[in-house]
C-alpha positions in Angstrom: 129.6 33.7 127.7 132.7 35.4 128.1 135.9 32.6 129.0 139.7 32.6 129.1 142.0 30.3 130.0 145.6 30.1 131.2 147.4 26.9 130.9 150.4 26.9 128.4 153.6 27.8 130.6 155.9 30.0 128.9 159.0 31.5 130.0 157.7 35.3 130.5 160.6 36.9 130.5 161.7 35.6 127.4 158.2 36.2 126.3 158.1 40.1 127.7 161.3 40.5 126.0 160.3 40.3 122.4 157.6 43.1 123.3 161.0 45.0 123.7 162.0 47.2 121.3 164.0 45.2 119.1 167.0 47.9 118.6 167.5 49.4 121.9 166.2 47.5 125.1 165.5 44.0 123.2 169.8 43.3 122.9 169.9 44.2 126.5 167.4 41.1 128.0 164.9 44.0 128.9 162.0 42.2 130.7 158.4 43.1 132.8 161.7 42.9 136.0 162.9 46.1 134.4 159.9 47.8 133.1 158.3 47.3 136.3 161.2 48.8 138.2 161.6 51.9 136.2 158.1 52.9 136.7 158.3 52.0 140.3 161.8 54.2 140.7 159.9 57.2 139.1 157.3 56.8 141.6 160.0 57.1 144.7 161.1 60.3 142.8 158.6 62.3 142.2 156.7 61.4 145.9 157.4 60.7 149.1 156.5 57.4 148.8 159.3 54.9 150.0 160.2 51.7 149.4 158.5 50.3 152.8 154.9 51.8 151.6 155.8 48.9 148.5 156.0 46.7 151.3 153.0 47.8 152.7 151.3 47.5 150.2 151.9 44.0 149.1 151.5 43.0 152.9 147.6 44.1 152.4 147.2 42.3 149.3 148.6 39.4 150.8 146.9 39.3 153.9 143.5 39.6 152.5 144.5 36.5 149.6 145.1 34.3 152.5 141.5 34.4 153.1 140.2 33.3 149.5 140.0 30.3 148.7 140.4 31.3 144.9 143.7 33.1 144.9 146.7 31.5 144.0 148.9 32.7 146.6 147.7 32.0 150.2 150.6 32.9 152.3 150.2 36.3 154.3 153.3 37.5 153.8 154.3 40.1 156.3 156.4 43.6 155.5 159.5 41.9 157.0 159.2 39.0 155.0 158.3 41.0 151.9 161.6 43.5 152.7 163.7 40.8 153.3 162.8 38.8 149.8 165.8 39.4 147.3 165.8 42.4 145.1 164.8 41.4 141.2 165.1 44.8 139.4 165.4 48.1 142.0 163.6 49.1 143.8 161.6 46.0 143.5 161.7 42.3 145.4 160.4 38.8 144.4 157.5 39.5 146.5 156.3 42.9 145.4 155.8 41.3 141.9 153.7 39.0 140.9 153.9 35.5 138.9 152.0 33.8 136.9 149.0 31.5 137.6 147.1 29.1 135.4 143.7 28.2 135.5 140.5 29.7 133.7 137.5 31.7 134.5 133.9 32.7 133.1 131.1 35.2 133.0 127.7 35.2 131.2 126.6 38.4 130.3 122.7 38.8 129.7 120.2 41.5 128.7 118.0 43.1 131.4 115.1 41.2 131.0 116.8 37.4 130.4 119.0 38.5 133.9 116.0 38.8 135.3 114.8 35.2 134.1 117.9 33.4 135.3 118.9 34.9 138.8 117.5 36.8 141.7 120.7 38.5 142.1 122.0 40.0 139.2 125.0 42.5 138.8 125.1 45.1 136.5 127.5 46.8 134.2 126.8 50.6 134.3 130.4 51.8 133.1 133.2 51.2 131.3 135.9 52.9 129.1 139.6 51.7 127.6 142.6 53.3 127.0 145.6 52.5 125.7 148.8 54.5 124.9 151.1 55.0 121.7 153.8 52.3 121.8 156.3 54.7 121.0 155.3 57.0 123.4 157.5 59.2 126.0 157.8 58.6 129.4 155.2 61.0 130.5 152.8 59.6 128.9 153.8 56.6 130.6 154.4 57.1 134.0 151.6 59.9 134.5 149.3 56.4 133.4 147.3 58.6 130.9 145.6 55.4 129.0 144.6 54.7 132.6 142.9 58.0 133.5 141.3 58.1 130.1 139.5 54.7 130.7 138.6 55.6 134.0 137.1 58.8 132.9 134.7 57.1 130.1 133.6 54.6 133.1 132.7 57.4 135.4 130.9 59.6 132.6 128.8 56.5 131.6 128.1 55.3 135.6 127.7 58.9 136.2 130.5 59.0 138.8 131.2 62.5 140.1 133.6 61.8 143.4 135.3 58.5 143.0 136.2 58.2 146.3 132.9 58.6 148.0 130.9 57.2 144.8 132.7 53.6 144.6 132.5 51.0 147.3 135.5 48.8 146.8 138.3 47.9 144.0 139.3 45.2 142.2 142.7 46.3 140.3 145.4 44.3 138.8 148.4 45.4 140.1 151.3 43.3 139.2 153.8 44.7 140.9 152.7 46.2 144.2 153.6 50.5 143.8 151.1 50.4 140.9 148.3 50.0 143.5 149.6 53.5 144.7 150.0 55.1 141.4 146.2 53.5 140.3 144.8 54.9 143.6 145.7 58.6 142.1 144.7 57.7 137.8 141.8 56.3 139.1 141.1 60.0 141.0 140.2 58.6 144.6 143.2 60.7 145.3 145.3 63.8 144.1 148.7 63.3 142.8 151.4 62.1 144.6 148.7 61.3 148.0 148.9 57.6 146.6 150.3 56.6 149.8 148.8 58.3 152.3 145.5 56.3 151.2 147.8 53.4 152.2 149.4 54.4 155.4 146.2 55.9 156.8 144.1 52.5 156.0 141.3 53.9 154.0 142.6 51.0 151.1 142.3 48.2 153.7 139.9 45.6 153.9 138.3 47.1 156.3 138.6 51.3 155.7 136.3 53.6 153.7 137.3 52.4 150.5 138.6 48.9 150.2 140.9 47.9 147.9 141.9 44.0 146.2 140.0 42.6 149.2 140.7 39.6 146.6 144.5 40.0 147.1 145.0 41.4 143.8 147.2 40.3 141.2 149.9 39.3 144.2 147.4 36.7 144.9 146.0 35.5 141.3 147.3 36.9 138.2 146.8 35.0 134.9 148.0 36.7 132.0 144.8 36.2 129.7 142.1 35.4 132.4 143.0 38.1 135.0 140.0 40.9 134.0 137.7 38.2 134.3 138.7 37.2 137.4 138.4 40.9 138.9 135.3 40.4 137.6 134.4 37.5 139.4 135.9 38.7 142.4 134.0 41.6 142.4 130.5 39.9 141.6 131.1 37.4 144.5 132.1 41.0 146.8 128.6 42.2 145.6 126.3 39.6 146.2 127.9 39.3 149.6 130.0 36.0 148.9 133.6 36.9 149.8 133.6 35.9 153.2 137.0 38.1 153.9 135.1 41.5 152.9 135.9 43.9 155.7 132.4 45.3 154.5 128.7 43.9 153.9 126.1 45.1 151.2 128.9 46.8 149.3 126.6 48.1 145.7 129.2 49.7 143.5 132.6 48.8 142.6 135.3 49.6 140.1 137.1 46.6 138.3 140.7 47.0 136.5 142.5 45.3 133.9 145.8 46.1 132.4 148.9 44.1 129.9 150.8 45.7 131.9 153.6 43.3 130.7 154.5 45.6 128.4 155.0 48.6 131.3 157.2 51.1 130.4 158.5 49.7 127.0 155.1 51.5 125.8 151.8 50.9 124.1 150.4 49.6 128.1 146.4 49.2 127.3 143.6 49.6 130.7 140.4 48.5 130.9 137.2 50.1 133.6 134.4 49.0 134.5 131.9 49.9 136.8 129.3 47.2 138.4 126.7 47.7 140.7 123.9 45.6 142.3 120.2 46.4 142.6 119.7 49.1 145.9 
């Protein structure tokens, strides 16, 4: 058994402070607000994505939580509403980032032959990889999300995952602040660099396009800071056996799960986590 919990309420910015570099950023009340905001600033600057695709892309995270009854956040908050919340570290508002949630989650993980014993139904693990950057690292290291690319490699190599895109069925990613869904789409090679967006605008991510993604709601939705991978987990076990009664799709068989502390964002040393799961054809 694999469990987590999340049920001691902290004050996480004070907490996602101390992460800070003591010298520099700590004396200056740097937070996840900030971090979160310079990575999301980079990403208007070297693309063409604005600040409505954020919008956009928290509105489809939103709309598809409102549906699940396990997500923390149930309100389908609409691009006018999310545009219109107030602005907590530029280019970001309240709504494109997401809080905290308590509560706890588990998995049992079993060989091939005791899975067989205890369900009909099982889902298997057939990739997986980490990554995780220097601390002190620079900002290209960062914002290019190389620890990211480098766990999603080792996934693909063990699922053996040529075309991500076409291979993969569905997401589950933790995106706590909603432009790192559009910067994952591109580490995560379902699209070139800087085409983050157009995935979005053209509604191939949607619940219901080629390739959806957070038909959970994503980390808008749910995010708990120690339970959140399993969660994706869950999530994407219930898409697979054909439980998530919001999935745009039936008899989805492979998906991609992602977790990331990405509380730490671009003070350095951000770790990410792939797996691949899949269900019997």
């Amino acid at each position: 058994m694999v469990a987590s919990s999340d049920n001691v309420k902290t004050d996480f910015n004070y907490v996602t402070n101390t992460v800070a570099d003591p010298f520099f950023r700590g004396p200056l009340g740097f937070n996840h607000f900030q971090s979160y905001g310079l990575l999301a600033m980079d990403c208007l600057n070297t693309s063409d994505v604005t600040e409505d695709d954020f919008a956009l892309a928290a509105a489809k995270n939103y709309q598809c939580g409102s549906s699940n009854p396990y997500a923390h956040v149930t309100k389908a908050h609409t691009v006018d509403e999310i545009k219109g919340s107030p602005m907590l570290s530029w280019p970001l508002r309240s709504l494109e980032i997401a809080g905290l949630s308590n509560g706890a989650a588990a998995i049992l993980l079993a060989s091939e032959k005791k899975a067989g014993e205890i369900t009909k139904n099982p889902v298997w693990i057939t990739g997986q990889g980490a990554g995780t950057n220097t601390y002190y690292g620079n900002w290209k290291e960062l914002s290019s999300r190389a620890a990211l690319k480098k766990a999603a490699q080792k996934a693909y190599d063990s699922a053996g995952i040529k075309d991500p895109k076409n291979d993969l069925d569905f997401l589950e990613i933790s995106n706590p602040f909603s432009p790192f869904e559009l910067m994952a789409y591109e580490a995560l090679g379902i699209c070139e660099e800087g085409a983050g967006a157009h995935l979005l605008r053209d509604g191939v991510t949607a619940v219901d396009g080629q390739l959806p993604v957070n038909m959970s709601g994503g980390s808008l939705c749910a995010n708990g800071p120690n339970s959140s991978g399993i969660y994706r987990i869950i999530q994407a076990m219930m898409i697979l056996q054909n439980e998530m009664s919001n999935a745009g799709k039936k008899d989805l068989s492979r998906g991609l799960v992602h977790d990331s502390d990405m509380s730490i964002g671009a003070v350095g040393g951000d770790s990410h986590a792939v797996l691949v799961m899949e269900k019997e054809a």
